[in-house]
DSSP file (Angstrom, degrees, kcal/mol; ACC not computed):
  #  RESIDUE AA STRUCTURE BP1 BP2  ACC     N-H-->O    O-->H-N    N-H-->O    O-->H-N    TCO  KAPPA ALPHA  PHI   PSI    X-CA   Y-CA   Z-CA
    1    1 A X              0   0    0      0, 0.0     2,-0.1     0, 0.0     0, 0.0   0.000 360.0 360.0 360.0 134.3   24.7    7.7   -8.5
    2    2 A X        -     0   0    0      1,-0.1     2,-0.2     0, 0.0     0, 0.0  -0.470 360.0-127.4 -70.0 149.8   22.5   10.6   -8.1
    3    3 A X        +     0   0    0     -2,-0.1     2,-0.6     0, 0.0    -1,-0.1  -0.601  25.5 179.6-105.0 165.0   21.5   12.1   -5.3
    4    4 A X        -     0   0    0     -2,-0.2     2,-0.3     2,-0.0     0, 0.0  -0.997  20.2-129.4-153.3 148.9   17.9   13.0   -4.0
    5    5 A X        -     0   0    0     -2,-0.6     2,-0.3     2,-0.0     0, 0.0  -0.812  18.3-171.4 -90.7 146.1   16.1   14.6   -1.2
    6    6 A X        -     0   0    0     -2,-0.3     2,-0.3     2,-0.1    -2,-0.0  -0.972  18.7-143.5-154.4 144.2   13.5   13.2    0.6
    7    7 A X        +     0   0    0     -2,-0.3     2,-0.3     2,-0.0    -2,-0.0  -0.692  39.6 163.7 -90.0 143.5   11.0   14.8    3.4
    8    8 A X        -     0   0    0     -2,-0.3     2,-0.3     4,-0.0    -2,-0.1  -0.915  33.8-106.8-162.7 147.6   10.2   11.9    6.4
    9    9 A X    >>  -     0   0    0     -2,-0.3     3,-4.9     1,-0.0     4,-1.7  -0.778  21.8-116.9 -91.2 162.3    9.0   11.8    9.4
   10   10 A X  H 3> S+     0   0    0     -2,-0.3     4,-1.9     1,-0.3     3,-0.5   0.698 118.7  52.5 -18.8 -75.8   10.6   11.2   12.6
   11   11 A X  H 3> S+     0   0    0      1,-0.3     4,-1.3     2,-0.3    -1,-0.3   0.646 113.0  43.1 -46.6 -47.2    8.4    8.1   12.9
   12   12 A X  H <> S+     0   0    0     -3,-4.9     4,-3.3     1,-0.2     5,-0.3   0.924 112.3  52.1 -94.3 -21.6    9.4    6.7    9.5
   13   13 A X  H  X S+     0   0    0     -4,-1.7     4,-0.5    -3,-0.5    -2,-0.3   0.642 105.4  54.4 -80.9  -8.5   13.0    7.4    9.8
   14   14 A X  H  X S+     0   0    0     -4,-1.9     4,-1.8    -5,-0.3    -1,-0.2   0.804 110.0  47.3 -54.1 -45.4   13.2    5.7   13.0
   15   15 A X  H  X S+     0   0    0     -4,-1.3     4,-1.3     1,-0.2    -2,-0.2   0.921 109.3  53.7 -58.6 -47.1   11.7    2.6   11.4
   16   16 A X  H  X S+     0   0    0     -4,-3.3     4,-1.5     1,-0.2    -1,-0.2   0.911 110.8  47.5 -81.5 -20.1   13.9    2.7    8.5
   17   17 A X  H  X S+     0   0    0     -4,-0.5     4,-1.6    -5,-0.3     5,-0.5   0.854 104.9  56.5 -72.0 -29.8   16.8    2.8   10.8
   18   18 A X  H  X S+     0   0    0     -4,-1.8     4,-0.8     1,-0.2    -2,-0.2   0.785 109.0  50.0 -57.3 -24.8   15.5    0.2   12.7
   19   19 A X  H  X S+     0   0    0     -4,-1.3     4,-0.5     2,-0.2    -2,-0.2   0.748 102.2  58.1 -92.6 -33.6   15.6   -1.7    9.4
   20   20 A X  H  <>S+     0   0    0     -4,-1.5     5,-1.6    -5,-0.2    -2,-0.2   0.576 115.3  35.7 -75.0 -28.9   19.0   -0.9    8.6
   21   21 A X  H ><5S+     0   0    0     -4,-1.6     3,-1.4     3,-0.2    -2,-0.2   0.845 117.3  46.9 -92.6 -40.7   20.4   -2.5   12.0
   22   22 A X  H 3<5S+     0   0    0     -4,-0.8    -2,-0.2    -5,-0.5    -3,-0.1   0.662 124.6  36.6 -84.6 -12.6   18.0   -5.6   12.6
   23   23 A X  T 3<5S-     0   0    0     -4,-0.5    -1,-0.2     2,-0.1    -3,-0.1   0.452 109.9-124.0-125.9  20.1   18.7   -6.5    8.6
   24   24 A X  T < 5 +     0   0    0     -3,-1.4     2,-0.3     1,-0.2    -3,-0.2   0.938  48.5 167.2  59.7  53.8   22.7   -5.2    8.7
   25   25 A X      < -     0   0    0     -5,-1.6    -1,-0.2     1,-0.1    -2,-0.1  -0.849  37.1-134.5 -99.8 137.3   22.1   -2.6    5.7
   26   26 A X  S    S+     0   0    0     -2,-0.3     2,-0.3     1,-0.1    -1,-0.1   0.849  72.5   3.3 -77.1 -20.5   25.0   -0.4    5.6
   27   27 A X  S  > S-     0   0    0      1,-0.1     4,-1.0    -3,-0.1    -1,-0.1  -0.897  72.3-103.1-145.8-178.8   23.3    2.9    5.2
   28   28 A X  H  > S+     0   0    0     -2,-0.3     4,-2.0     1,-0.2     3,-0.3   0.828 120.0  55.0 -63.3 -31.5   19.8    4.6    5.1
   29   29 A X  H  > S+     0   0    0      1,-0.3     4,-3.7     2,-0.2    -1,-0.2   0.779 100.0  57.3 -86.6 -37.8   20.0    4.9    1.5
   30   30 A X  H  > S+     0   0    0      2,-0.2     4,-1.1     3,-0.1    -1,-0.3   0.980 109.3  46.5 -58.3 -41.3   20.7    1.0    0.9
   31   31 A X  H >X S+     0   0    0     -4,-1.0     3,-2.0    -3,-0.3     4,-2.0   0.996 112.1  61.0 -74.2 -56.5   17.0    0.2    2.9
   32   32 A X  H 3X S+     0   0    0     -4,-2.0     4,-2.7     1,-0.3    -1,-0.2   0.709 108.2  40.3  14.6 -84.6   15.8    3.3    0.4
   33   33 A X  H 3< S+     0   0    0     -4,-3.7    -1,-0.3     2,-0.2    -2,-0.2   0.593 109.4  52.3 -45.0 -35.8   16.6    1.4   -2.5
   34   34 A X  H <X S+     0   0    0     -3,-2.0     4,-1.6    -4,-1.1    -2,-0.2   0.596 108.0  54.0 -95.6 -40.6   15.5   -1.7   -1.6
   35   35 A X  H >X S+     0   0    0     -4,-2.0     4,-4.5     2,-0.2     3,-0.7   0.983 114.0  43.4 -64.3 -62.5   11.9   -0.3   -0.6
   36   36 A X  H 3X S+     0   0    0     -4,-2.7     4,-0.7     1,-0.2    -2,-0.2   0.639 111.4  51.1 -83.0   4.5   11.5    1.3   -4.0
   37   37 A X  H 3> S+     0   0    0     -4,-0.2     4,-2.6     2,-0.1    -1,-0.2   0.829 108.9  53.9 -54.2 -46.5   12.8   -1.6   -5.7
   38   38 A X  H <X S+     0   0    0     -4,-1.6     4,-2.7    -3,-0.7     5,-0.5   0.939 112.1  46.2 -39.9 -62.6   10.2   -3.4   -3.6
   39   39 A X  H  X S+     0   0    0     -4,-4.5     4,-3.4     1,-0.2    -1,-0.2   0.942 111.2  45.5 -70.2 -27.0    7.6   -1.1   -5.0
   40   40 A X  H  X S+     0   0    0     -4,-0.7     4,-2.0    -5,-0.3    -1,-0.2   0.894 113.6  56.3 -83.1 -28.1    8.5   -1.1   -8.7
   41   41 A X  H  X S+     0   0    0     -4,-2.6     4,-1.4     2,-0.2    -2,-0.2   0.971 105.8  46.7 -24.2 -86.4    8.7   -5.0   -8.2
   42   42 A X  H  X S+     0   0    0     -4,-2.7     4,-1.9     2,-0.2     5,-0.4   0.963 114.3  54.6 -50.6 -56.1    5.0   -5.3   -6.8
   43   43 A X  H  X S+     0   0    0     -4,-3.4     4,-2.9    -5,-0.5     3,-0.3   0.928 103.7  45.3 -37.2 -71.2    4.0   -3.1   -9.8
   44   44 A X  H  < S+     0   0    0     -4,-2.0     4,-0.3     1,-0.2    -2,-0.2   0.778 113.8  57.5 -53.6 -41.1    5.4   -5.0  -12.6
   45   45 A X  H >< S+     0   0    0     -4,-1.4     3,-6.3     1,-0.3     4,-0.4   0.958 111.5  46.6 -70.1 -70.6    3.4   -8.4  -10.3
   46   46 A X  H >< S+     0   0    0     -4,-1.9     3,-1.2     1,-0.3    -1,-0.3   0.772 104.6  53.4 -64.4 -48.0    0.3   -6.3  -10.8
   47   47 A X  T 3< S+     0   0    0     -4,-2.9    -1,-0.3    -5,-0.4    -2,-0.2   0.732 103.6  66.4 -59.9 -18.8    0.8   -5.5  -14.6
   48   48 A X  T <  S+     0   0    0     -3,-6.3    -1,-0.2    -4,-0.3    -2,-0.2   0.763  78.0  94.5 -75.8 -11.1    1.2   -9.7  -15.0
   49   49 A X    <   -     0   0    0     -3,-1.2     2,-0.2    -4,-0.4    55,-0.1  -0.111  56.0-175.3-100.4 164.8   -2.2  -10.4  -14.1
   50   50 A X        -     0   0    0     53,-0.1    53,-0.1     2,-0.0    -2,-0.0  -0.860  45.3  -6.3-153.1 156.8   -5.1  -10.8  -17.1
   51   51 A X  S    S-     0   0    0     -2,-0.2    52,-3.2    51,-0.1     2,-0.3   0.118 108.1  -6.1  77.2-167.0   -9.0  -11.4  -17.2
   52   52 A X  E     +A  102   0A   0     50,-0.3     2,-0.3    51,-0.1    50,-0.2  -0.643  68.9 178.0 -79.6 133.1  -11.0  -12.0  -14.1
   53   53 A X  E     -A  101   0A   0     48,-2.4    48,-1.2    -2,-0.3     2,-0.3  -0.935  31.0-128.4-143.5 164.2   -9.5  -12.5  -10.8
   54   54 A X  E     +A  100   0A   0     -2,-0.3    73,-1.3    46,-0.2     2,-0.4  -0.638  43.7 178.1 -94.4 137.8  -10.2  -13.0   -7.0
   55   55 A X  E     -A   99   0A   0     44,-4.2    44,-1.4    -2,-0.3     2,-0.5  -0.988  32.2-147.5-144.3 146.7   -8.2  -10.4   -4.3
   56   56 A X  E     -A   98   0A   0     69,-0.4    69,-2.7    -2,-0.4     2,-0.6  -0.942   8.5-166.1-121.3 129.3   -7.3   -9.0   -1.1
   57   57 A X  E     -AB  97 124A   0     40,-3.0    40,-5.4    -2,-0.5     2,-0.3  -0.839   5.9-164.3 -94.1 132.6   -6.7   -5.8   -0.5
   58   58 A X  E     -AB  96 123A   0     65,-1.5    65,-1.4    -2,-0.6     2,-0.3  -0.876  11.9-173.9-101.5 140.3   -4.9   -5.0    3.1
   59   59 A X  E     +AB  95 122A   0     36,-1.3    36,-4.1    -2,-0.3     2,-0.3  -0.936  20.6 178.7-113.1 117.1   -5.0   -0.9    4.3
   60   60 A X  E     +AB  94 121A   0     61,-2.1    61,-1.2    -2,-0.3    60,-0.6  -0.834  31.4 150.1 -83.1 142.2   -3.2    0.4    7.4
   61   61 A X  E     -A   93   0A   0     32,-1.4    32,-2.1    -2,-0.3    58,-0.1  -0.680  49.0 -95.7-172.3 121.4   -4.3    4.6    7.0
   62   62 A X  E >   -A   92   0A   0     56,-0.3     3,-1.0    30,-0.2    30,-0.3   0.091  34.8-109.1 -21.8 156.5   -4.7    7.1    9.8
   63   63 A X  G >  S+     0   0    0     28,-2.2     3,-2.1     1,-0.2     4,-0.2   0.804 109.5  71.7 -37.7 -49.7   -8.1    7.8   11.1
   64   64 A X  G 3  S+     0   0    0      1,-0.3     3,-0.2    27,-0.2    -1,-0.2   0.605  98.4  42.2 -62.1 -16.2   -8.1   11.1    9.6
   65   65 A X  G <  S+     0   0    0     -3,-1.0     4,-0.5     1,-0.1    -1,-0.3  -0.232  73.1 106.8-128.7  61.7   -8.5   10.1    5.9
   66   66 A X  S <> S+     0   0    0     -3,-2.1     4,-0.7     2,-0.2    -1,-0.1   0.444  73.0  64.1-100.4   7.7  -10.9    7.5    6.2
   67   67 A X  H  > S+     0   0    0     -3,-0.2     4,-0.6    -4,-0.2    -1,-0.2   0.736 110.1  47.0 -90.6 -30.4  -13.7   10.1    4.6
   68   68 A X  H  > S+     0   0    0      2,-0.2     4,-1.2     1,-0.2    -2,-0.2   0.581 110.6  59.3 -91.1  -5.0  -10.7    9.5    1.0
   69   69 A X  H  > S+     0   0    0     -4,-0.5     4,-2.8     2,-0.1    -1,-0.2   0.874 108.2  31.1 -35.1 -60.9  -11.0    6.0    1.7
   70   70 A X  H  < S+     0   0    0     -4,-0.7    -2,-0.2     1,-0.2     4,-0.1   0.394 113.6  67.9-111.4  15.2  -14.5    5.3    1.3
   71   71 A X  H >X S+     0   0    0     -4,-0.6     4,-1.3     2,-0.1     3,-1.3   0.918 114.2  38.0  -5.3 -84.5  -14.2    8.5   -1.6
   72   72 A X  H 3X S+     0   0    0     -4,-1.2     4,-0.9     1,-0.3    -2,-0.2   0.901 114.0  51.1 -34.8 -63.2  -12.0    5.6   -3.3
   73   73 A X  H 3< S+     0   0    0     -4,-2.8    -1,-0.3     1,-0.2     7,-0.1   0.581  97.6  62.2 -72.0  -2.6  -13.8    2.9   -2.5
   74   74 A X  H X4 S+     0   0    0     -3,-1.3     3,-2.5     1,-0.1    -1,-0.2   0.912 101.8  60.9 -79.4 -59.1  -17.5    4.1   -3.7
   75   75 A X  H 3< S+     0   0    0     -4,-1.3    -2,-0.2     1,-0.3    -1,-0.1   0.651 105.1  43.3 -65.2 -13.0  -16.0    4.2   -7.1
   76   76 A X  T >X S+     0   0    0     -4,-0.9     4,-1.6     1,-0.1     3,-0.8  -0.159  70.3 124.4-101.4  26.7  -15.1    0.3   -7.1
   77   77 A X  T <4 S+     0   0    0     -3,-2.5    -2,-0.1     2,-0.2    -3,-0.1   0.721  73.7  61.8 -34.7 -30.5  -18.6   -1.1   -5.6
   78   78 A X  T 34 S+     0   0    0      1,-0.2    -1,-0.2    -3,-0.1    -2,-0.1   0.855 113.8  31.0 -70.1 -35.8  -18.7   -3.3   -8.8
   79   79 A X  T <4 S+     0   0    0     -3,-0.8    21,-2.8    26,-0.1     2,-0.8   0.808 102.7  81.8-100.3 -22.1  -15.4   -5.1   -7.7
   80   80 A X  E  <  +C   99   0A   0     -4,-1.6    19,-0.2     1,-0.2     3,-0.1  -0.431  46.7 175.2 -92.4 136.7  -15.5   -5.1   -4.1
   81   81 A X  E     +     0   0A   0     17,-1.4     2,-0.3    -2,-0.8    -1,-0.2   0.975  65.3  15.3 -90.9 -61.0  -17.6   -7.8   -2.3
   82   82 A X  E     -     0   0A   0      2,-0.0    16,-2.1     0, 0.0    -1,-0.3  -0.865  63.7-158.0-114.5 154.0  -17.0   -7.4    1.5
   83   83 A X  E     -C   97   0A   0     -2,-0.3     2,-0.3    14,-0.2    14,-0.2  -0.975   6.7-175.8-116.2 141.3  -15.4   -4.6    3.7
   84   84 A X  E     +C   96   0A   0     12,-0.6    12,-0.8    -2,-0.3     2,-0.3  -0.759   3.7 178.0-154.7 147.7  -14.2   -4.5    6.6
   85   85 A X  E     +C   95   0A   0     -2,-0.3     2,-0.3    10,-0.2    10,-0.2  -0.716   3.5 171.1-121.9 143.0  -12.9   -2.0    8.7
   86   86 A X  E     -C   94   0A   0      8,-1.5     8,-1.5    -2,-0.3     2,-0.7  -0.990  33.8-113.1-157.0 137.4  -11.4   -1.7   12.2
   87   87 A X  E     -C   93   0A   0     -2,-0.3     6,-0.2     6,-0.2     3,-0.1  -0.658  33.0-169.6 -88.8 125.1   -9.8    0.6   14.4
   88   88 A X    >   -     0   0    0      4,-2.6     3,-0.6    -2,-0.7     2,-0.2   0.139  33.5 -74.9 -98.4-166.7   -6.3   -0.2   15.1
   89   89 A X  G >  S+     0   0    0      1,-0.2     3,-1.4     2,-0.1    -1,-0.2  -0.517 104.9  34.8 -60.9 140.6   -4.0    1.5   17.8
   90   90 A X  G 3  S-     0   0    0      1,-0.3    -1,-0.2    -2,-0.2     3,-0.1   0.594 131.2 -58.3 100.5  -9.5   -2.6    4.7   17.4
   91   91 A X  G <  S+     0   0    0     -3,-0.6   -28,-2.2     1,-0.3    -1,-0.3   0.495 106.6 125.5 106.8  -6.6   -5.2    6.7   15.5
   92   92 A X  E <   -A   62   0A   0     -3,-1.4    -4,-2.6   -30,-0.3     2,-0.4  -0.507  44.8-155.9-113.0 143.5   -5.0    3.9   12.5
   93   93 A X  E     -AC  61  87A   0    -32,-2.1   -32,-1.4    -6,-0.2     2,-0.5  -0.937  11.5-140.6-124.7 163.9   -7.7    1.8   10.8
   94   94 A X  E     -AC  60  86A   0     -8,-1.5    -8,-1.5    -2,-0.4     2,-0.4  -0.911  16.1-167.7 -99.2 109.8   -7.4   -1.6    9.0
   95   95 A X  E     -AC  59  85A   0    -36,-4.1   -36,-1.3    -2,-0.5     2,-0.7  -0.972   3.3-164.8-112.7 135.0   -9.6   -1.5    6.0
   96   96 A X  E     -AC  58  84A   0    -12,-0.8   -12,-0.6    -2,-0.4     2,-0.6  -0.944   4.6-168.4-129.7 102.4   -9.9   -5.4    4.5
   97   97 A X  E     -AC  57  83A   0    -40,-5.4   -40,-3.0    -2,-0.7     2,-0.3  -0.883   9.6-158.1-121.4 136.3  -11.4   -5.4    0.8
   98   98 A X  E     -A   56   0A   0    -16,-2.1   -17,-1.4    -2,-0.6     2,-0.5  -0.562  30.3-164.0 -77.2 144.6  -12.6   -9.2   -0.8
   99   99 A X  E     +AC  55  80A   0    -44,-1.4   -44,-4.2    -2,-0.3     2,-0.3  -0.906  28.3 171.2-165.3 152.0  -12.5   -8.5   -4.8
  100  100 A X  E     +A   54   0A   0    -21,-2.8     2,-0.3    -2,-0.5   -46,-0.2  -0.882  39.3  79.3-144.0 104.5  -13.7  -10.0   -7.7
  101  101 A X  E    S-A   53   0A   0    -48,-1.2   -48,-2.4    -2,-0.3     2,-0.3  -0.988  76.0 -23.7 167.7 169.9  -13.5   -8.6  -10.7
  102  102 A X  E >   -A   52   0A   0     -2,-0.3     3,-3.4   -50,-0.2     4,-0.5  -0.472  53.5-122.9 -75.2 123.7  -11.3   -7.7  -13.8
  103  103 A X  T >> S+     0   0    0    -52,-3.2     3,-1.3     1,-0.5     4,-0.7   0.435 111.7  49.4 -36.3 -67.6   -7.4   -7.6  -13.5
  104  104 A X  H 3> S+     0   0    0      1,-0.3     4,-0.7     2,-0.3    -1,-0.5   0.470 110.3  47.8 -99.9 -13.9   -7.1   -4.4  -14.6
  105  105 A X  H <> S+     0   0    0     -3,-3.4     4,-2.1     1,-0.2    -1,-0.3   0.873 110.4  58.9 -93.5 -33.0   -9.9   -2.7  -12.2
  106  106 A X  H <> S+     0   0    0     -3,-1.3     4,-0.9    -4,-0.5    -2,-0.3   0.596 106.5  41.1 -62.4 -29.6   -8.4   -4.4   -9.5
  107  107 A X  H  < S+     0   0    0     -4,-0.7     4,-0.3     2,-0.3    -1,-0.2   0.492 110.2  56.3-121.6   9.0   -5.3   -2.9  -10.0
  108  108 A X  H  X S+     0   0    0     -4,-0.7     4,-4.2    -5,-0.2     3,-0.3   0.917 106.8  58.1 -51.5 -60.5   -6.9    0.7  -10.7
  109  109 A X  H >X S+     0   0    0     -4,-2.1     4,-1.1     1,-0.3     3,-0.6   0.822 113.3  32.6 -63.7 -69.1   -8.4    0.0   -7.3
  110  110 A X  H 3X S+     0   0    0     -4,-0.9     4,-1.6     1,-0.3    -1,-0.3   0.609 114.9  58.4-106.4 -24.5   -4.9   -0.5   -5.5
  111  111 A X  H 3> S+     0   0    0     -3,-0.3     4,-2.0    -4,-0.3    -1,-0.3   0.929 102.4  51.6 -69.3 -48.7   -3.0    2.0   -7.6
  112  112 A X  H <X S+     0   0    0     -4,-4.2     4,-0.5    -3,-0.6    -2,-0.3   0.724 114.6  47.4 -76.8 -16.1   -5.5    4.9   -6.6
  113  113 A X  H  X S+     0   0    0     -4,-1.1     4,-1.0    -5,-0.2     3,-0.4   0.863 117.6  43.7 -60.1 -39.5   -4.7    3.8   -2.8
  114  114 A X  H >< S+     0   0    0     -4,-1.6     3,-1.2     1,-0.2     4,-0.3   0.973 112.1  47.4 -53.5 -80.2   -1.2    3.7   -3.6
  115  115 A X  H 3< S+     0   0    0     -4,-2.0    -1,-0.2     1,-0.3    -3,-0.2   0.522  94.7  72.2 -41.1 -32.1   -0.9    6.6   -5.4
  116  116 A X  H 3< S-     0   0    0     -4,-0.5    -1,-0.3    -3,-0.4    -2,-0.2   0.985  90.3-140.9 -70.1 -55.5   -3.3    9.4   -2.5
  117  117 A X  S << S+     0   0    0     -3,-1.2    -2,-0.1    -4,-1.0    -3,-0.1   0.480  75.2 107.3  78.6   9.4    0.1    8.9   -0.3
  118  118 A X        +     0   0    0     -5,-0.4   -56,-0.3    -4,-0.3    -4,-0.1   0.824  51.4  93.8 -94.6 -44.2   -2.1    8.7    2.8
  119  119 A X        -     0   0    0     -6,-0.4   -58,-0.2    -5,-0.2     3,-0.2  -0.122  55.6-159.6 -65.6 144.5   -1.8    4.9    3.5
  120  120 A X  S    S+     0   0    0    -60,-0.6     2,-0.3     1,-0.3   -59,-0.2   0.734  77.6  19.6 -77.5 -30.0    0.6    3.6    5.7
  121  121 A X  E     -B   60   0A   0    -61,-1.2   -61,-2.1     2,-0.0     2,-0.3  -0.942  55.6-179.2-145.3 129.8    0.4   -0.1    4.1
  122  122 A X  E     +B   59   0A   0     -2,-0.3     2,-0.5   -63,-0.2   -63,-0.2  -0.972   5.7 167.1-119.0 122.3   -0.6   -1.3    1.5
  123  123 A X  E     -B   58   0A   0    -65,-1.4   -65,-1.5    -2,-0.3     2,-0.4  -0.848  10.6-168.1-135.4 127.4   -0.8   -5.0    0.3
  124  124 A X  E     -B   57   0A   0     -2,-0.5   -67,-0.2   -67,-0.2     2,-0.2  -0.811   3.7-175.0 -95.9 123.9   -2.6   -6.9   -2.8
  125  125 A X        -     0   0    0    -69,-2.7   -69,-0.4    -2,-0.4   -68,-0.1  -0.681   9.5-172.6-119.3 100.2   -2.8  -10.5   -2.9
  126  126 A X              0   0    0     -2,-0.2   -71,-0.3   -71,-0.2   -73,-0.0  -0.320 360.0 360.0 -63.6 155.7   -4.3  -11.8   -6.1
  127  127 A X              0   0    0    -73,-1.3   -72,-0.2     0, 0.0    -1,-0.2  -0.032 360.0 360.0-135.8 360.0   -5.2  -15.4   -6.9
């Protein structure tokens, strides 16, 4: 197995130890794994999808990059139908997008959140 470095904060490497006792994982590296399985997982979901389709996109994201939020989100106006945004605890907003619109824009749209590395959550649910 190869080894890698990875930079974290305090914050998330207290949560992924937290995850590693409350779900019996033997090491950090196991919960690691399991997340970026997780992620390459939800990709390949994303890739299944064809034609037009109905979504929700969920965002958790600091306060501080909610000016590369709505950056993002100007360039999908076509697909998204409602917004809505709320300020959470902690310095964090909740951004909630309805969408309707063709698979593949849809999953532009969630990849270029994925992809800035600012959000804290992200989740798509398609139907």
């Amino acid at each position: 197995m190869v080894v890698v470095s990875v930079s974290l904060s305090e914050k998330l490497l207290e949560e992924i130890d937290a995850l590693r006792d409350e779900l019996g994982f033997s090491g950090r590296s196991d919960v690691i794994r399991v997340a970026a399985r997780m992620l390459i997982d939800e990709k390949k979901n994303l890739s299944g999808f064809n034609g037009e389709i109905n979504a929700v996109l969920f965002l958790i994201h600091p306060r501080r990059v909610e000016d590369l939020v709505t950056q993002i989100k100007h360039d999908y106006e076509d697909i998204i139908g409602t917004q809505l945004h709320s300020h959470l605890k902690d310095g964090n907003c909740l951004e909630l997008f309805i969408i309707e619109g063709e698979s593949a824009r849809v999953r532009e749209l969630a990849e270029r959140f994925l992809a800035c590395g600012k959000m804290k959550h992200i989740k798509l649910v398609t139907f």
